[in-house]
N, C-alpha and C positions, 0 to 999 in steps of 0.2 A: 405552550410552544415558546421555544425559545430563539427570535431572531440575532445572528450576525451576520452582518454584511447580504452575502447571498445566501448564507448558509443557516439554514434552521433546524434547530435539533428538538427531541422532544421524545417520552415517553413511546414506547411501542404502539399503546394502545391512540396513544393521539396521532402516530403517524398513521395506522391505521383509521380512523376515524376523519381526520383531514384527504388520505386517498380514496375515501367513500363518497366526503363533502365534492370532492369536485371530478368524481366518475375516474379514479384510478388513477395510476402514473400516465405521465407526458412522456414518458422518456418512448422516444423509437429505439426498443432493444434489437429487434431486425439488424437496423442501420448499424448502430453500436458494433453488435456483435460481426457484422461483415466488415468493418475495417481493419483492413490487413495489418499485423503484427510488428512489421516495419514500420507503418505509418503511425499505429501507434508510440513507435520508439522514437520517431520523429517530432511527431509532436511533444512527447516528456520534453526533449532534448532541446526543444524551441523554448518551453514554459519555464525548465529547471536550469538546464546546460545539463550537457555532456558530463557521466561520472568520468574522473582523473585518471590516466592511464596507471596502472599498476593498484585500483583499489582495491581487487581481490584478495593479490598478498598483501596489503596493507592494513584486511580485517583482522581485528583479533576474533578467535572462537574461544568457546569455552558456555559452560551452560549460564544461563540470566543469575544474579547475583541473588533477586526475588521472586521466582518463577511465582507466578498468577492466574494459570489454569487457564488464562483467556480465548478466547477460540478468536481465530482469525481465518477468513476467506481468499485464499489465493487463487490467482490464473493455476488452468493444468501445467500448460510452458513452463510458471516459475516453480510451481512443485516439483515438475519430471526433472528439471535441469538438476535443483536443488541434491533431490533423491538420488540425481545418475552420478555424483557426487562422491557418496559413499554414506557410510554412518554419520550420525551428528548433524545431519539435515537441519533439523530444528536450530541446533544452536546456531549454526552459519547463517541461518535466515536472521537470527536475533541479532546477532555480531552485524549482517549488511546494515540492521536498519537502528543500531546503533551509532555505527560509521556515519552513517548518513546526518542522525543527528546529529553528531560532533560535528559534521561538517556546515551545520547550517546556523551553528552559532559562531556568534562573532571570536570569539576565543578558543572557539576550539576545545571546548569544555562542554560536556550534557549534565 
């Protein structure tokens, strides 16, 4: 296992292995998952700020330069928005969270 900060990472089988050591997740998923949609967009917005008015059109789309096959877990909300969208779902989700990056480096550079 691998600690930073709060955050520890580690093999499958060791996180499995460490949820055994101490009788399963702590996490209240109940609680979690009853927190309203809103407040979740509240809290981002507290922790990140607010995305910039006009980021939508300001993504570029277009498919990943390296696609990597990777799977990733989304809310149904940002799937269904995504989807209601039209084709190219995928790429727009890649493009957000490109933007995103660029936006969090100093330069404006990923």
């Amino acid at each position: 296992m691998r600690r930073e900060g709060n955050i520890v990472s580690g093999t499958a089988e060791e996180i499995r292995q460490m949820l055994a050591d101490e009788g399963g997740s702590k996490t209240d998923w109940a609680r979690a998952m009853a927190i309203p949609q809103d407040e979740v967009e509240r809290m981002a917005d507290e922790e990140d700020g607010p995305f910039p008015e006009g980021w939508v059109e300001e993504s570029t789309s277009g498919a990943p330069e390296f696609p990597n096959g990777a799977r990733l877990r989304l809310s149904r909300d940002v799937l269904r928005w995504f989807k209601a969208q039209g084709p190219g779902y995928q790429e727009r989700i890649n493009a957000v969270l490109l933007d995103f990056i660029k936006r969090q480096e100093p330069t404006g550079q990923a």
